[in-house]
Chimera marker file (.cmm) of the C-alpha trace (Angstrom):
<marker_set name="trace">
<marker id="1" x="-11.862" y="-0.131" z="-13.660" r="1" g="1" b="0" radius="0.5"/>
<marker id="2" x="-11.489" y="2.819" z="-15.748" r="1" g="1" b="0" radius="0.5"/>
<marker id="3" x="-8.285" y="5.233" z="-15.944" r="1" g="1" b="0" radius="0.5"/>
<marker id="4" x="-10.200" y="8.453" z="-15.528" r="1" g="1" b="0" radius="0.5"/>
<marker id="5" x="-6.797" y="10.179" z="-15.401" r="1" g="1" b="0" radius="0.5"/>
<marker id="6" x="-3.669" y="10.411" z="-14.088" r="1" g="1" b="0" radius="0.5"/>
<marker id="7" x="-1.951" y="13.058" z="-11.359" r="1" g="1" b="0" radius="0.5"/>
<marker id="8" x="1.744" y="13.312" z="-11.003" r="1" g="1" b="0" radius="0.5"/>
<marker id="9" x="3.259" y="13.658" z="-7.787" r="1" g="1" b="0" radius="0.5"/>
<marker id="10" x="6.304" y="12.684" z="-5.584" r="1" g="1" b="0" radius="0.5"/>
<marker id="11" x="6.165" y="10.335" z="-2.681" r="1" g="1" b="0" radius="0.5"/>
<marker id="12" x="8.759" y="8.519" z="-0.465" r="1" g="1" b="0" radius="0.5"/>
<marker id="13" x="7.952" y="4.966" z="-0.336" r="1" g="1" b="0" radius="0.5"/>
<marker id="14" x="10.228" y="2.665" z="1.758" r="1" g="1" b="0" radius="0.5"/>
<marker id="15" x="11.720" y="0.739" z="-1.238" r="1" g="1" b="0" radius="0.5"/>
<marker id="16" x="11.341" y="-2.855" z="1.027" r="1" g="1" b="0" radius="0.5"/>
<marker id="17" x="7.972" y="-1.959" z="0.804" r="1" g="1" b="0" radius="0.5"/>
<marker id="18" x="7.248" y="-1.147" z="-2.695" r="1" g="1" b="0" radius="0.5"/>
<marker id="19" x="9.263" y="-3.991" z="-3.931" r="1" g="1" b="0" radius="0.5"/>
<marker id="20" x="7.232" y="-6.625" z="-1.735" r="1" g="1" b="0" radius="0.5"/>
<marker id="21" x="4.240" y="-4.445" z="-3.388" r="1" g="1" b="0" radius="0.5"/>
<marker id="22" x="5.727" y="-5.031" z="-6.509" r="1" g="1" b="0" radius="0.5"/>
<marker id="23" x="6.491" y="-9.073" z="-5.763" r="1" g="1" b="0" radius="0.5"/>
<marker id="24" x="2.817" y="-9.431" z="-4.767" r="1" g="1" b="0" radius="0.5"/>
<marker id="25" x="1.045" y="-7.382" z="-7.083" r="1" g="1" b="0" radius="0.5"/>
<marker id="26" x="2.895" y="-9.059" z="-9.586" r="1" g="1" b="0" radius="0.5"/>
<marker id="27" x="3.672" y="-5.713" z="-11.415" r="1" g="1" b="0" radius="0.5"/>
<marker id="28" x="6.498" y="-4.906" z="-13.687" r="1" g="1" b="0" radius="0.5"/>
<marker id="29" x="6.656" y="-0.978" z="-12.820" r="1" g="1" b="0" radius="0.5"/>
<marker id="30" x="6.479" y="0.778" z="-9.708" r="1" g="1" b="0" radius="0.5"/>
<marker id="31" x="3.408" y="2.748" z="-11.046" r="1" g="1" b="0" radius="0.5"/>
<marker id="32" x="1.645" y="-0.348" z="-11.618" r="1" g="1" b="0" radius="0.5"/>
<marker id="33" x="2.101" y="-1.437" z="-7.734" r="1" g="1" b="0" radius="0.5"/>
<marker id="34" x="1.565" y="1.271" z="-6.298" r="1" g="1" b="0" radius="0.5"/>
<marker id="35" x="-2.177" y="1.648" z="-8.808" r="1" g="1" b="0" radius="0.5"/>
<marker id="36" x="-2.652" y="-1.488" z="-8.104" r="1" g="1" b="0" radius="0.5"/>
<marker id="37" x="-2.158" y="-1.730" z="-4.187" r="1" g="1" b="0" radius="0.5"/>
<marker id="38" x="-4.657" y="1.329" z="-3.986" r="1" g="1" b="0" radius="0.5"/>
<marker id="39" x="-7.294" y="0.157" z="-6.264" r="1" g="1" b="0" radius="0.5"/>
<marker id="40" x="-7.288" y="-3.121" z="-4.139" r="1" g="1" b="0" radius="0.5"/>
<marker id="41" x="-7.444" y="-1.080" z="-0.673" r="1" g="1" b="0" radius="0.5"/>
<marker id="42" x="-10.400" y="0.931" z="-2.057" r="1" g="1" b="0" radius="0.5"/>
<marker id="43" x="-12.128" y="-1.721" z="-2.879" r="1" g="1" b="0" radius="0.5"/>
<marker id="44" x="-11.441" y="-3.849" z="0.613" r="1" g="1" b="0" radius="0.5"/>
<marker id="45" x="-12.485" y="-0.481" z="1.823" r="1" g="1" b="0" radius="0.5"/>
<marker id="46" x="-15.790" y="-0.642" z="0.398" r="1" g="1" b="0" radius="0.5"/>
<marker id="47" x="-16.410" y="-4.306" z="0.803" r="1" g="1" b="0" radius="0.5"/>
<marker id="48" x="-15.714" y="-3.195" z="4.576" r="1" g="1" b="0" radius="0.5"/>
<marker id="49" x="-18.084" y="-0.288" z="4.098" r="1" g="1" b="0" radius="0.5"/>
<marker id="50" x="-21.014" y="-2.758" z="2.330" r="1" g="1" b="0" radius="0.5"/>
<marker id="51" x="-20.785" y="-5.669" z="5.062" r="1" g="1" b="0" radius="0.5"/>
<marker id="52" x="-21.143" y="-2.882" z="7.722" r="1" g="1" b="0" radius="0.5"/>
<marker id="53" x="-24.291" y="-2.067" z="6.064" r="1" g="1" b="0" radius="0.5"/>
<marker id="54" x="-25.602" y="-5.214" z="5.350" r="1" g="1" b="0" radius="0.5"/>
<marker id="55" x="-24.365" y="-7.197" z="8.526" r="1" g="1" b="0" radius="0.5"/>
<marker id="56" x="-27.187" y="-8.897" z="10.889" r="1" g="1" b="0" radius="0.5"/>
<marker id="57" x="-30.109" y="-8.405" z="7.727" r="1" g="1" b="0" radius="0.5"/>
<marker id="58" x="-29.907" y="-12.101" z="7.035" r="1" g="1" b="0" radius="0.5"/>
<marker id="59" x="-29.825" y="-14.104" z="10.307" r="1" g="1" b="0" radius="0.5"/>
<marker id="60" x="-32.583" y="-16.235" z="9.429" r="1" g="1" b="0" radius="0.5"/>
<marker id="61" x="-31.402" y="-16.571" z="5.564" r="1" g="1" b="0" radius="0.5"/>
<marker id="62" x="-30.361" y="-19.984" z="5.779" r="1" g="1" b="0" radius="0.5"/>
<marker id="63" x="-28.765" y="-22.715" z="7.892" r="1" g="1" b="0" radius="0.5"/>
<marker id="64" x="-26.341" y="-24.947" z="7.310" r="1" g="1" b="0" radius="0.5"/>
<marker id="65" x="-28.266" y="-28.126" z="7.345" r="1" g="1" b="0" radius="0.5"/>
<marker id="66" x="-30.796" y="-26.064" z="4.837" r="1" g="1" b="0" radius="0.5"/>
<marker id="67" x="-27.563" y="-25.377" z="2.488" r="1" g="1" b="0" radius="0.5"/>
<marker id="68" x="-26.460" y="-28.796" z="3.016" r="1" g="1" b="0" radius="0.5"/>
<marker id="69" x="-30.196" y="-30.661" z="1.729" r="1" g="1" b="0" radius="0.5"/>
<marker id="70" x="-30.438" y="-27.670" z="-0.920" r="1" g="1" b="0" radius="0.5"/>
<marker id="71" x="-26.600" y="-29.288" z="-2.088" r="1" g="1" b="0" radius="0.5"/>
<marker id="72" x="-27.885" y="-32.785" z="-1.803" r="1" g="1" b="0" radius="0.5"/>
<marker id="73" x="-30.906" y="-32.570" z="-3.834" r="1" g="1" b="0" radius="0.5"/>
<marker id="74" x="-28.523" y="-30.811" z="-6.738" r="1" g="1" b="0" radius="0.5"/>
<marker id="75" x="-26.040" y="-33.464" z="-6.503" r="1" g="1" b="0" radius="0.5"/>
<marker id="76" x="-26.426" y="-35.577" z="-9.138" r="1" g="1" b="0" radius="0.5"/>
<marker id="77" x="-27.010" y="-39.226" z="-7.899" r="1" g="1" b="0" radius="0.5"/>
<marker id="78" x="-24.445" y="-42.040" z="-9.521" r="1" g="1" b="0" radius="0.5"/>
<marker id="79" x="-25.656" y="-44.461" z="-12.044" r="1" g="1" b="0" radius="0.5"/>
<marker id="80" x="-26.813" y="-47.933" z="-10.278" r="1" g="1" b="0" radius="0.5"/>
<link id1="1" id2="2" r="1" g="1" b="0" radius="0.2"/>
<link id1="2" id2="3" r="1" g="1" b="0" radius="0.2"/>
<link id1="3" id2="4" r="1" g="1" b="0" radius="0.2"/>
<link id1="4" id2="5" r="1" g="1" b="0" radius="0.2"/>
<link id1="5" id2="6" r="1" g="1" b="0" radius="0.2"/>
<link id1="6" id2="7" r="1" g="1" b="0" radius="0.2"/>
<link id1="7" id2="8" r="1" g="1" b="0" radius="0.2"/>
<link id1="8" id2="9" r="1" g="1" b="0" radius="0.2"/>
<link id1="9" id2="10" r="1" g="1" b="0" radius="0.2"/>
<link id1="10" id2="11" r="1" g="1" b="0" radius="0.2"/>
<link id1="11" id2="12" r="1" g="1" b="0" radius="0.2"/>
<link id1="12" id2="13" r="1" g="1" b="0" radius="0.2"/>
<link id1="13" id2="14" r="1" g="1" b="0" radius="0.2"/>
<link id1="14" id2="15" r="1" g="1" b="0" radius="0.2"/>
<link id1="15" id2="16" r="1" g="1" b="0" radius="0.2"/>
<link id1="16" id2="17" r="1" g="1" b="0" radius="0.2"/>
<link id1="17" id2="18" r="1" g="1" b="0" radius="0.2"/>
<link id1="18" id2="19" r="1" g="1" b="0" radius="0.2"/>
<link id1="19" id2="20" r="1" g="1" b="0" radius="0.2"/>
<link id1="20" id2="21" r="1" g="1" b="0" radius="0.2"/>
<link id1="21" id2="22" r="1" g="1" b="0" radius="0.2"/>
<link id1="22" id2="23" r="1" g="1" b="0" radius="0.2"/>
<link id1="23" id2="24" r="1" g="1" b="0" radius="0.2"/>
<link id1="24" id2="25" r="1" g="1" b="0" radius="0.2"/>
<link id1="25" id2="26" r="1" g="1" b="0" radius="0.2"/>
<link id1="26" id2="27" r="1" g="1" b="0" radius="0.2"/>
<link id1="27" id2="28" r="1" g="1" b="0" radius="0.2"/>
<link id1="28" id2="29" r="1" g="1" b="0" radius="0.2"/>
<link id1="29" id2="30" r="1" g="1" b="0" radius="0.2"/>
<link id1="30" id2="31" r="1" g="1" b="0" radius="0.2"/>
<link id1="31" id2="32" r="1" g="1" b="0" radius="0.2"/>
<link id1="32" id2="33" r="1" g="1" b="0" radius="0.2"/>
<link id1="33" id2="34" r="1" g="1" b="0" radius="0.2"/>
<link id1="34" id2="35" r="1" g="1" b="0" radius="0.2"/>
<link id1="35" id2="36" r="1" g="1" b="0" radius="0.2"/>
<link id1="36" id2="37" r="1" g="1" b="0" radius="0.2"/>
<link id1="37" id2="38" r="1" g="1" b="0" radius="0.2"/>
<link id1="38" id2="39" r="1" g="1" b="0" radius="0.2"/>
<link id1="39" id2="40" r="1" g="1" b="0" radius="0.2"/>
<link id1="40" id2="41" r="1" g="1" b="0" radius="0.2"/>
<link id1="41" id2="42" r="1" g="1" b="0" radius="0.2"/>
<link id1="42" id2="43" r="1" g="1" b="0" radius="0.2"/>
<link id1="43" id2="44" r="1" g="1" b="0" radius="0.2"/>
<link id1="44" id2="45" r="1" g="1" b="0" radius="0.2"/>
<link id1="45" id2="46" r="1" g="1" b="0" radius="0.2"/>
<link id1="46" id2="47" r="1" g="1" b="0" radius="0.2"/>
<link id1="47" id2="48" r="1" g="1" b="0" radius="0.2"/>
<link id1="48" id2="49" r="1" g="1" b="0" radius="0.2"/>
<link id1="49" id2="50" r="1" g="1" b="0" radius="0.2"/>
<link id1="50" id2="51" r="1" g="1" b="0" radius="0.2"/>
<link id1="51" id2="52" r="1" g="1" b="0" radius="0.2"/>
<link id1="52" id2="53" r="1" g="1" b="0" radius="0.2"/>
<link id1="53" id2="54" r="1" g="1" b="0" radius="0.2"/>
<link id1="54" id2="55" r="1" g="1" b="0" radius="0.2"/>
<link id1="55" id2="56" r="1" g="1" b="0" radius="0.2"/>
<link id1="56" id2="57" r="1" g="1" b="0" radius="0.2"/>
<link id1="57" id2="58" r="1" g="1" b="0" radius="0.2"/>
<link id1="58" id2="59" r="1" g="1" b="0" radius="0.2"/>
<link id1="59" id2="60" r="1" g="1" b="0" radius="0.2"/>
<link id1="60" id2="61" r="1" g="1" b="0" radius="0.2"/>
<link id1="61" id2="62" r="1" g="1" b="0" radius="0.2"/>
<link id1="62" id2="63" r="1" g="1" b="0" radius="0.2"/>
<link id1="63" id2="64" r="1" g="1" b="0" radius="0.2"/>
<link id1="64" id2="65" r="1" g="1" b="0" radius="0.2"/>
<link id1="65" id2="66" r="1" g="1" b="0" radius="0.2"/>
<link id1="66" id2="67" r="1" g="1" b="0" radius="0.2"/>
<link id1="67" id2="68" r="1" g="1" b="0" radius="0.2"/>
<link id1="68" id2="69" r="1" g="1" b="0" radius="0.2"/>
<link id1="69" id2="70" r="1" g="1" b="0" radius="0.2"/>
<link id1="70" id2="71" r="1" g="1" b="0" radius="0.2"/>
<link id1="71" id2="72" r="1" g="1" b="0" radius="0.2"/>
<link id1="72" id2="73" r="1" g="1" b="0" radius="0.2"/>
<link id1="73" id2="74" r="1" g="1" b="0" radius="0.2"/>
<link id1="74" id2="75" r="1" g="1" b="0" radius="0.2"/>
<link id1="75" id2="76" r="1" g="1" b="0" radius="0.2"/>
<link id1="76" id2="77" r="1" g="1" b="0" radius="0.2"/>
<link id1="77" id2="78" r="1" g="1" b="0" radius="0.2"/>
<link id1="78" id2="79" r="1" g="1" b="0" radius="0.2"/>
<link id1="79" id2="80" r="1" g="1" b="0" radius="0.2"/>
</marker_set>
């Protein structure tokens, strides 16, 4: 994703929370957490958005026993 610019501005961020941000974002800087924790929101926001779009359009799509022969037949059989 692009940096299409940057704002300044003060928060207040619990500091438990931005260090367990920081833990499992895996960022070195608090700027990079806090980026990173709302670039992946926005985009589980419009995953959310998309699937409530999309959901019930493919009911008849596929089966599981369909998958399941389409995986067999690509399975390549062992040597005899």
């Amino acid at each position: 994703m692009a940096d299409t610019g940057s704002m300044k501005t003060t928060i207040d961020i619990p500091e438990n929370l931005l260090k367990e941000a920081m833990k499992y974002t895996g960022a070195k800087t608090k700027r990079q957490a806090v980026v990173t924790a709302v670039q992946r929101f926005n985009r589980l926001k419009r995953l959310e958005k998309l699937n409530a779009r999309v959901r019930g359009q493919f009911r008849n799509f596929m089966t599981q026993s369909d998958l399941a022969a389409i995986r067999a037949a690509d399975t390549p059989k062992a040597k005899q």
